[in-house]
Residue frames as qw, qx, qy, qz and C-alpha x, y, z in Angstrom:
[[0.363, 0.364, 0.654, -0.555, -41.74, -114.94, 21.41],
 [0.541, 0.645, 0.325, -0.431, -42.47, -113.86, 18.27],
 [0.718, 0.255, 0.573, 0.302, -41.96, -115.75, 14.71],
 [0.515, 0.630, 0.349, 0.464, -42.52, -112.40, 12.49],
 [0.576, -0.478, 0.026, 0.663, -40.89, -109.21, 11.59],
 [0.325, 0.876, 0.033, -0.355, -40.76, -106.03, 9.60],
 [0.663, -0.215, 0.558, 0.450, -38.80, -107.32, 6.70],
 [0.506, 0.765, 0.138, -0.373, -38.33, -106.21, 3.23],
 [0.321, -0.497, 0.669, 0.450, -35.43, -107.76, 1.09],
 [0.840, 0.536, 0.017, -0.086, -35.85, -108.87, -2.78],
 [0.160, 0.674, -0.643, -0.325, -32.28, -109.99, -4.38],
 [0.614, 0.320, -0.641, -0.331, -30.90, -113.05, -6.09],
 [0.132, 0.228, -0.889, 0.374, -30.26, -114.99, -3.24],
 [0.085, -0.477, -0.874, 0.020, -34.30, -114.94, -2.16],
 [0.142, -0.515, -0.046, -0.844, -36.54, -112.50, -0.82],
 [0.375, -0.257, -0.770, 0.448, -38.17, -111.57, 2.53],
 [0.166, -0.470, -0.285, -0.819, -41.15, -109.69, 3.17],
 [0.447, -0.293, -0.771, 0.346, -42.78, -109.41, 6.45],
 [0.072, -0.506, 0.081, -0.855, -44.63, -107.10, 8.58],
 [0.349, -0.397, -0.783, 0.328, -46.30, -107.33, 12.36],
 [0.151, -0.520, -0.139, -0.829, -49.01, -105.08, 13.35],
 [0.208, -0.412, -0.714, 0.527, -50.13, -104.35, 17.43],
 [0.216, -0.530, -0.275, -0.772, -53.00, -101.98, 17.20],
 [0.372, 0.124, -0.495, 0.776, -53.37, -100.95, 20.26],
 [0.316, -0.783, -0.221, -0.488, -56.76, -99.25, 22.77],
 [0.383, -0.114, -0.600, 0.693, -55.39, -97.74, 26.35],
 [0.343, -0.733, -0.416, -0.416, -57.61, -95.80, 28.81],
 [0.221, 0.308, -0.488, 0.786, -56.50, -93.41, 31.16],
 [0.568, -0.527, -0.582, -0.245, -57.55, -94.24, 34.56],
 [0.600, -0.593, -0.173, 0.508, -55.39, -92.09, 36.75],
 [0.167, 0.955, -0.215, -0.121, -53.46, -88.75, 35.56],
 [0.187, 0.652, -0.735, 0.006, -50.19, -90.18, 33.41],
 [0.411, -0.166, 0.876, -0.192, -51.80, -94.05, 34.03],
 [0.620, 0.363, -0.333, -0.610, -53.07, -95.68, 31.18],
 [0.578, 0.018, 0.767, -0.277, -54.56, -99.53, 31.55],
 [0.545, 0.446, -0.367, -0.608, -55.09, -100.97, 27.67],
 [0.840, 0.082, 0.526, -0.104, -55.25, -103.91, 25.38],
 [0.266, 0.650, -0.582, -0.410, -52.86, -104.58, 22.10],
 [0.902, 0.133, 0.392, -0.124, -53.25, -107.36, 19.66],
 [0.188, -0.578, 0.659, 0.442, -50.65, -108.75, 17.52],
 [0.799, 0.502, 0.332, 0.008, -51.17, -109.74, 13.53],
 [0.107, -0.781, 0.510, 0.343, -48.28, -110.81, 12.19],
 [0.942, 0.132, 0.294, -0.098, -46.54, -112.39, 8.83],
 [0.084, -0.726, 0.602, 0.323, -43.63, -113.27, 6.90],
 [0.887, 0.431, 0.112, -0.121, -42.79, -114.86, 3.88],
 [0.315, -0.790, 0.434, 0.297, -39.23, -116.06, 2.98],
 [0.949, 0.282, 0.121, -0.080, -38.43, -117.64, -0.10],
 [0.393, -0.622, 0.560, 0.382, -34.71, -119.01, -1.14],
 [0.585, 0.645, -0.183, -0.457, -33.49, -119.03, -4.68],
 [0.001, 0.448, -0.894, 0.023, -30.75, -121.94, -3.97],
 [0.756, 0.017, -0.451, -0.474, -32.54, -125.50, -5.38],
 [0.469, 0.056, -0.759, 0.447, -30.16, -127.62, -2.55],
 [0.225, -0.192, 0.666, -0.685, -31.93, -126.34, 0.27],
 [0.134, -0.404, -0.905, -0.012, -35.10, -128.79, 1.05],
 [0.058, 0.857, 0.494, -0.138, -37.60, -126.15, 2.09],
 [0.433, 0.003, 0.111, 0.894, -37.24, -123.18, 0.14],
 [0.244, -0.468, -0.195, -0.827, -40.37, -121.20, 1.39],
 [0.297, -0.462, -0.732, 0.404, -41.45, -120.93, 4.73],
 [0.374, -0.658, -0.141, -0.639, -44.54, -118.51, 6.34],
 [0.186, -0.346, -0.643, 0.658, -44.72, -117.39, 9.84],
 [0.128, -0.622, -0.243, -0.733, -47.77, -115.92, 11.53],
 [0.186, -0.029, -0.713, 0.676, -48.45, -114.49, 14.77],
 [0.276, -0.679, -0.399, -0.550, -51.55, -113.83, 16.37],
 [0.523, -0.144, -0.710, 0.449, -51.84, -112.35, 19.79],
 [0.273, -0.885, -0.141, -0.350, -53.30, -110.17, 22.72],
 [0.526, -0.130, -0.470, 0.697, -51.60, -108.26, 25.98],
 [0.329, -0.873, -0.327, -0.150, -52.88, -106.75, 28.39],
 [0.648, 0.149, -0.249, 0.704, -50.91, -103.71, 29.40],
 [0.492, -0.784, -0.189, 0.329, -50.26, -100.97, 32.15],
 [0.681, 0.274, -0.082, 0.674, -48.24, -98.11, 31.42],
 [0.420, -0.683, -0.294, 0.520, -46.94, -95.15, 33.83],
 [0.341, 0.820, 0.150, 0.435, -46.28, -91.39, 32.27],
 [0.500, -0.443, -0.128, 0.733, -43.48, -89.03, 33.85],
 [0.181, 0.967, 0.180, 0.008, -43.58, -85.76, 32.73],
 [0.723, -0.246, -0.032, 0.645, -40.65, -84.25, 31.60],
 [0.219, 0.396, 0.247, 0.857, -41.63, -81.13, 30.42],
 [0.187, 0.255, 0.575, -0.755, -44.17, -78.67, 32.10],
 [0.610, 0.082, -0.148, -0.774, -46.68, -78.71, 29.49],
 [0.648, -0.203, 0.705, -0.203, -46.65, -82.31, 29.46],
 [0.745, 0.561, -0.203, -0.299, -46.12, -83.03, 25.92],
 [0.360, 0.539, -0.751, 0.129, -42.63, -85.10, 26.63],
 [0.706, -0.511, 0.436, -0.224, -42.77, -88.38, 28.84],
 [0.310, 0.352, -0.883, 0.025, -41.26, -91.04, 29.89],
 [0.880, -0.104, -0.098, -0.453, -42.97, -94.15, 30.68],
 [0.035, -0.315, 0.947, -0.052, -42.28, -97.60, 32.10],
 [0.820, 0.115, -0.259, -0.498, -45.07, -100.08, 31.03],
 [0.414, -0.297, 0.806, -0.301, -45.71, -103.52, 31.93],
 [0.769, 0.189, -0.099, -0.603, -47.84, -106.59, 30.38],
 [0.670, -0.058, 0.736, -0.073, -48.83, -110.33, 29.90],
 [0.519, 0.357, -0.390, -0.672, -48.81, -111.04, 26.18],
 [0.750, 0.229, 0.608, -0.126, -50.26, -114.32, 24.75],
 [0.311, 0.593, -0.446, -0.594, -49.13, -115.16, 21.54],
 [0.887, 0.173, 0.428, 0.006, -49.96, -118.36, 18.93],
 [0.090, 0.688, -0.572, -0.438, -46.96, -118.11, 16.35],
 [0.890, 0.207, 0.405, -0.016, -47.31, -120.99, 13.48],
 [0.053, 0.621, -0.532, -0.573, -44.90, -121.80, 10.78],
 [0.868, 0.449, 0.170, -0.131, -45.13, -123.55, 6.77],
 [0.359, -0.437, 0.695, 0.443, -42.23, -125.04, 4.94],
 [0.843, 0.417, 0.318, -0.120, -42.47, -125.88, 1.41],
 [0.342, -0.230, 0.670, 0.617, -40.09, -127.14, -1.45],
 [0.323, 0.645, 0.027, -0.692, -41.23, -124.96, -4.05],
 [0.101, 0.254, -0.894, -0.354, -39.68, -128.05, -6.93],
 [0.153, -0.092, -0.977, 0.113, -42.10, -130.27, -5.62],
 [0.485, -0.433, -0.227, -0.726, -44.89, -128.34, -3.91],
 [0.643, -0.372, -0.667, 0.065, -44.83, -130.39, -0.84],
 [0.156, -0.616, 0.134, -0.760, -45.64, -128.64, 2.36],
 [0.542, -0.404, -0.657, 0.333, -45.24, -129.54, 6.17],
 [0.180, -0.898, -0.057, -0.398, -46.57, -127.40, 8.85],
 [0.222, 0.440, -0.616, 0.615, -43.55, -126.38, 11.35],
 [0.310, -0.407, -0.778, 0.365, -44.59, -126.81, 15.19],
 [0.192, -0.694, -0.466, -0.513, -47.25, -124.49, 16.64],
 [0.541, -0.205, -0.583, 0.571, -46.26, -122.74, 19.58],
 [0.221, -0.857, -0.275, -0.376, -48.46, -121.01, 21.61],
 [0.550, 0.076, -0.427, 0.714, -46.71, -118.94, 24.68],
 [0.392, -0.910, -0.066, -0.117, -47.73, -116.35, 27.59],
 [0.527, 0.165, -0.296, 0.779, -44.45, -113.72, 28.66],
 [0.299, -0.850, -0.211, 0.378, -44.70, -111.44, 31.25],
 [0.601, 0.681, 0.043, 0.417, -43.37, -108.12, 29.59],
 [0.317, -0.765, -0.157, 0.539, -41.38, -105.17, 31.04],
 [0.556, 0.106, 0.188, 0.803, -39.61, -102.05, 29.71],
 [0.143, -0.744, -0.258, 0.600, -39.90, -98.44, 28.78],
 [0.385, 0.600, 0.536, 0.452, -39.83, -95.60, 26.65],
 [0.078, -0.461, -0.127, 0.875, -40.30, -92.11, 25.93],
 [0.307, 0.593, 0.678, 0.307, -43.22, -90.60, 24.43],
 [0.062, 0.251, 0.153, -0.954, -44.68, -86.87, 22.96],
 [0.174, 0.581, 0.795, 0.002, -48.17, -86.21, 22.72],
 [0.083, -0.171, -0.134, -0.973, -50.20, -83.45, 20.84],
 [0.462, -0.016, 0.120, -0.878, -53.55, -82.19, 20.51],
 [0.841, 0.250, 0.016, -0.480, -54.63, -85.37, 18.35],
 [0.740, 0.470, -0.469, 0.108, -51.51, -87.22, 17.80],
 [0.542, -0.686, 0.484, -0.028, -48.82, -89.02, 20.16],
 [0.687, 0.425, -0.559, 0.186, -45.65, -90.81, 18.64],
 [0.555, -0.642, 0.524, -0.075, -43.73, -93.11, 21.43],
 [0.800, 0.191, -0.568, -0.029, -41.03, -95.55, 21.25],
 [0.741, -0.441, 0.331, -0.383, -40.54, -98.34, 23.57],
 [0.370, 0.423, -0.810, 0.166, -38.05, -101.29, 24.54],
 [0.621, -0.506, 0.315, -0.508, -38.77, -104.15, 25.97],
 [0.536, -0.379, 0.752, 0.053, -37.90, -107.73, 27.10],
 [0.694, 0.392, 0.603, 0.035, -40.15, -109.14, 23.86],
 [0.468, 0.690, 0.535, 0.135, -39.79, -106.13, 21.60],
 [0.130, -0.323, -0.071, 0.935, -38.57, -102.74, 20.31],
 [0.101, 0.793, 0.600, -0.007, -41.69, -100.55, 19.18],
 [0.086, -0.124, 0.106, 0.983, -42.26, -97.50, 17.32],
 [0.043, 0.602, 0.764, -0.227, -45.86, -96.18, 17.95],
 [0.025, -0.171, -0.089, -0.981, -48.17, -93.79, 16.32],
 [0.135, -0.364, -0.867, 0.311, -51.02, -92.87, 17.86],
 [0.324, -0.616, -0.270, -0.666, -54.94, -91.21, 17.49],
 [0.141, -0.248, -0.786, 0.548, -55.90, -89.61, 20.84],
 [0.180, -0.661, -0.507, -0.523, -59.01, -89.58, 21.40],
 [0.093, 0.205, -0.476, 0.850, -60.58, -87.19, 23.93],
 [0.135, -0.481, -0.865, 0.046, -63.90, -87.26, 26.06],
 [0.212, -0.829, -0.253, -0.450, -66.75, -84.72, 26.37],
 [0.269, 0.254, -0.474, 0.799, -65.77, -81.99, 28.77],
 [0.277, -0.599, -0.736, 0.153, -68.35, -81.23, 31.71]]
């Protein structure tokens, strides 16, 4: 589904640099139910030092949204430990660039826009102000930090 990737490689052979950000807002509408929205900005750059290959630089970028649904279990009694199973619809436009870096010519790759139904799960802990989870799913594996915010008490 998705063109980029946390990458980071320099040697002789080329380099690869890449990174994909999902910032993330979720809103708890049930105890341990949490209804949200996550958007995906993502790029990569790959460039090859070998003069035989015909495109020796290509970009990917992703843009996207997903609406998502996720369920909390408690496994602790204070409730700082869950586990979670989460759901969503993501939408993603993923484009790609080729170019022969000798020459400078440049074709754009095909544009491909897509809609996945996600699934999967996880296990998160949450503090006062802070919650780390990671999560698996059909599209993705995820490692999440998170600000929680908190509303006015009555």
């Amino acid at each position: 589904m998705y063109y980029t990737r946390l990458a980071f490689s320099a040697g002789s052979g080329g380099n690869d640099y890449g990174i994909s950000i999902n910032p993330s807002y979720g809103y708890v509408i049930a105890h341990n139910w949490v209804l949200g929205i996550q958007a995906t900005f993502g790029i990569e750059s790959l460039t090859y030092d070998n003069s035989s290959w015909t495109n020796n630089k290509e970009t990917y970028t992703d843009l996207g949204l997903a609406p998502f649904t996720r369920y909390y279990i408690d496994i602790q009694k204070k409730g700082k430990l869950k586990i979670f199973g989460m759901a969503a619809i993501e939408f993603n436009n993923a484009n790609s660039r080729f170019t022969n870096r000798a020459t400078g010519n440049a074709f754009t790759g095909p544009s491909r826009y897509s809609t996945t139904g996600s699934l999967g799960g996880g296990i998160a802990w949450f503090g006062k102000k802070l919650s780390l989870d990671a999560s698996m799913s059909n599209t993705a594996l995820r490692i999440g930090i998170y600000h929680v915010l908190t509303g006015s008490k009555k």
